[in-house]
N, C-alpha and C positions, 0 to 999 in steps of 0.2 A: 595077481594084479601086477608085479613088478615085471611076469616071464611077457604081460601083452603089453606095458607101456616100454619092453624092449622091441618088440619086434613091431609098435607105432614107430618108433624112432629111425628103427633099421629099413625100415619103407619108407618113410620122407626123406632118409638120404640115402634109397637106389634110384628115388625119383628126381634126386635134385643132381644126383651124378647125369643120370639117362638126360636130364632138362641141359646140362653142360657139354654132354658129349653133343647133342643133336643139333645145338648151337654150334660148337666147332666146326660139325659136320658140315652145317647151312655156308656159315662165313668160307671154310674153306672153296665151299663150289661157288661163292658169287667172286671168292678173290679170283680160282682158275677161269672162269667164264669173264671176268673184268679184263684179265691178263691177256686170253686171248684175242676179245674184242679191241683192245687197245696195241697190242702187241703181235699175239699169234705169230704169223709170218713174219714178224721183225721187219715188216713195212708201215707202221703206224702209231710208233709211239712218241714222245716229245719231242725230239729232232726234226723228224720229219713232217711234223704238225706245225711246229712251228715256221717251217718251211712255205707249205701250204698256207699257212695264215696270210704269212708276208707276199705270197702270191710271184714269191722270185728267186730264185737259187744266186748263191753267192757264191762265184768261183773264183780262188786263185791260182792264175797263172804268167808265166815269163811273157816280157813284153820287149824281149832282144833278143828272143834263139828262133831262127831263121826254121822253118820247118815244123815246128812244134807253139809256138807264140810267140808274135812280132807283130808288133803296130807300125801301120803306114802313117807317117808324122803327118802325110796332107790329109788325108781321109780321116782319121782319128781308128779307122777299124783294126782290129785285133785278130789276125789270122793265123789257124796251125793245128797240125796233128790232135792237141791237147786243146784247142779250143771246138774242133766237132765233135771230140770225145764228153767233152761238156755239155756243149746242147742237146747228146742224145741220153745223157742222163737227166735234164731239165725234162725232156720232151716224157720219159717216163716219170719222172712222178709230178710233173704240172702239167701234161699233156700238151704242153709248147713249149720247142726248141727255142723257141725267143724268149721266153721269160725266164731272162738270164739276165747278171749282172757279173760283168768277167776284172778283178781286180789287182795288178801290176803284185805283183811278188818277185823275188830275188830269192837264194840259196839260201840267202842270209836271215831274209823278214817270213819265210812263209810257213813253219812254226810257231812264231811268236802271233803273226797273225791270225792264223786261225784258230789257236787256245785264248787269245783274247774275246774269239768270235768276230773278226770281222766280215770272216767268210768260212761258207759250209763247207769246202772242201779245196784241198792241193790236186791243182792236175796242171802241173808243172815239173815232168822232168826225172821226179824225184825217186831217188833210187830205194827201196826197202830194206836196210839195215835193222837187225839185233837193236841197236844202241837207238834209233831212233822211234821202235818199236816199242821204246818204255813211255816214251813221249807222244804218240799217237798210235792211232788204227789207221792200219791199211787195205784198201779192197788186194782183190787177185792181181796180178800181173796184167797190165793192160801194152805195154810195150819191153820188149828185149832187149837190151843193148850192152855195148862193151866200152873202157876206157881204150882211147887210143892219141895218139900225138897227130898237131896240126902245126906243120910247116912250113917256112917259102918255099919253091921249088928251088932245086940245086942243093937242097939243105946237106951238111954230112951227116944230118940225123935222118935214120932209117928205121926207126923202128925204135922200141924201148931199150932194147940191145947197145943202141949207140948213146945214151942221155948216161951221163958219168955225174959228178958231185959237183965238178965245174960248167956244167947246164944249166942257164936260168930258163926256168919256166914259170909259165903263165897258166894264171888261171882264177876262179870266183869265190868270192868268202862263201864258206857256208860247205860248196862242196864236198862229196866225199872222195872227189878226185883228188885234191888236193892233200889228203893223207894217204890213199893208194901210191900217189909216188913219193909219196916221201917215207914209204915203207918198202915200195921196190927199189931203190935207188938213196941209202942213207947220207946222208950228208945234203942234196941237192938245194939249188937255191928256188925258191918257190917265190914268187910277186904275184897277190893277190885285188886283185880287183872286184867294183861292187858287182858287176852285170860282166857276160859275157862279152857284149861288142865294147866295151873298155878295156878288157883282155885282147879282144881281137887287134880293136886300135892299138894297144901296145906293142903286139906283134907284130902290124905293120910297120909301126914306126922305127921296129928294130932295137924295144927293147927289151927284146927278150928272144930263146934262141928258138921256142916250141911254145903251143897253148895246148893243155892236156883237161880232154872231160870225154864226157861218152860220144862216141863213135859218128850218132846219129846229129849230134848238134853241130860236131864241128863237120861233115859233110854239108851239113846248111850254110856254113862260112866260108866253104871253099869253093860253092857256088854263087857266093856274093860277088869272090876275086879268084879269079884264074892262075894268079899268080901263086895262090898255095894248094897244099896239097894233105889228104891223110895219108899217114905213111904208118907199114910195118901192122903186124896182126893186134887186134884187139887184145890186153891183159888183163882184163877183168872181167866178171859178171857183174852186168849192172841193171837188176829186175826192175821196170818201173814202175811203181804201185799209184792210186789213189788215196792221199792221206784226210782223215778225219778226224773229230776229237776223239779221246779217249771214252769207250762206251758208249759211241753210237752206233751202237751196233745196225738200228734201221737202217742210218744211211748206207755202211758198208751193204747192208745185202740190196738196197735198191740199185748199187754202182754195181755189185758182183750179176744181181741180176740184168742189170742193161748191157754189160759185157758179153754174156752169157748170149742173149737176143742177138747182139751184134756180130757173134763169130758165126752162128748159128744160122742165120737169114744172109750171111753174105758181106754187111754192111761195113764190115770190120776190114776187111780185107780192099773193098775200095776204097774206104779213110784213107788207109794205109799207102795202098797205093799210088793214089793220090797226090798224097804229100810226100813220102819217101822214094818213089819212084819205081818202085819192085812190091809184089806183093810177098808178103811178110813168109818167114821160113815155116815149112809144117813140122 
């Protein structure tokens, strides 16, 4: 009597184990089947939904760098390298390059803005550092470029070679230009400004001897005035990424994948040309 009211006991808990496991089992396949339907390709989960709700992407970009984002003060429009790279990530995941909203950032505000959430992404300029990679996600490289100096003509500066301790240079809060030379060049005097054409204006006015940021912006300055010049080779590498919050990983692969479309079909290459003037290096 005691050996069968053991082996009762010992079958209602293989049964109530086997009823536990097959549960687990169930939940686990509705969690990876929830996962993928929501997730899967990493084009479809709360970011990007929320995206799609609102029916509009929220882009920030520079509304004073010549080439890449600048607004016509008559018109109100917003033109540049960084503004078509915009609409053709709108156009992928709202299937309209118009259903954009493009939102004035600086060096300074376009971190803080888009961890506030003002807007779903930077594509303003902005170079992919370590250090600000603790602070956001970046898509892939969407443009190259190098820091270089922006001069009057006749200047004695030639290049980084001639900029000494007693050089003032110009340049935007926020950047990372502005600790590139203050690491190539110790001592130098730096005068920083909110936006680039503040910098610029200061340079005209003469007071300052050089404007220093990447390569490609200040060729958009020297085509405003003839009267300056880029001078002397590029001294840094400066990758331009697409920033987003930390953990959205959706949006990153929707921008990696509209990059991906755009080198691939051609499109990239006339942006590029376009606005820069050359098509881009292979």
């Amino acid at each position: 009597m005691k050996m069968s009211r053991s082996f009762k006991m010992a079958g209602a808990l293989l049964i109530a184990a086997m009823l536990v496991v097959s549960g687990c089992g169930n939940n686990k396949e509705n969690n990876t089947a929830g996962g993928n339907a929501s997730g899967g390709a990493a084009t479809d989960s709360k970011a990007i939904a929320k995206i799609k709700e609102r029916g509009k992407l929220l882009v920030g970009v520079k509304y004073d760098t010549r080439l890449f984002g600048l607004k016509d003060p008559a018109t109100g429009k917003v033109d540049g390298f960084d503004v078509d790279i915009s609409k053709a990530i709108a156009k992928k995941i709202l299937g309209d390059e118009n259903a954009i909203e493009l939102k004035e950032v600086t060096s300074k505000t376009r971190i803080p803005m888009l961890n506030n959430g003002e807007i779903d992404m930077v594509v303003a300029t902005m170079t992919i550092t370590e250090e600000r990679k603790k602070e956001v996600d970046f898509s892939d490289v969407y443009f190259q470029a190098g820091q270089s100096l922006l001069v009057k003509k006749g200047s004695p500066i030639t290049g980084l070679e001639s900029v000494t301790k007693d050089t003032k240079i110009l340049g935007s809060k926020g950047a990372t230009s502005i600790k590139n030379i203050k690491e190539k060049v110790p001592g130098v005097t730096v005068l920083e400004f909110d936006n680039y054409q503040d910098a610029f204006s200061a340079l005209k006015a003469g007071q300052g001897d050089a404007l220093t940021t990447d390569d490609a912006i200040l060729y958009g300055m020297a085509s405003q005035d003839p009267g300056f010049e880029v001078v002397g080779k590029p001294f840094t590498d400066e990758p331009y990424g697409i920033a987003v919050q930390k953990g959205n990983t959706d949006v990153v692969q929707a921008i990696n994948d509209t990059l991906a479309e755009l080198k691939s079909n051609g499109e990239y290459d006339a942006i590029y040309t376009k606005w820069i003037g050359k098509a881009p290096a292979q």
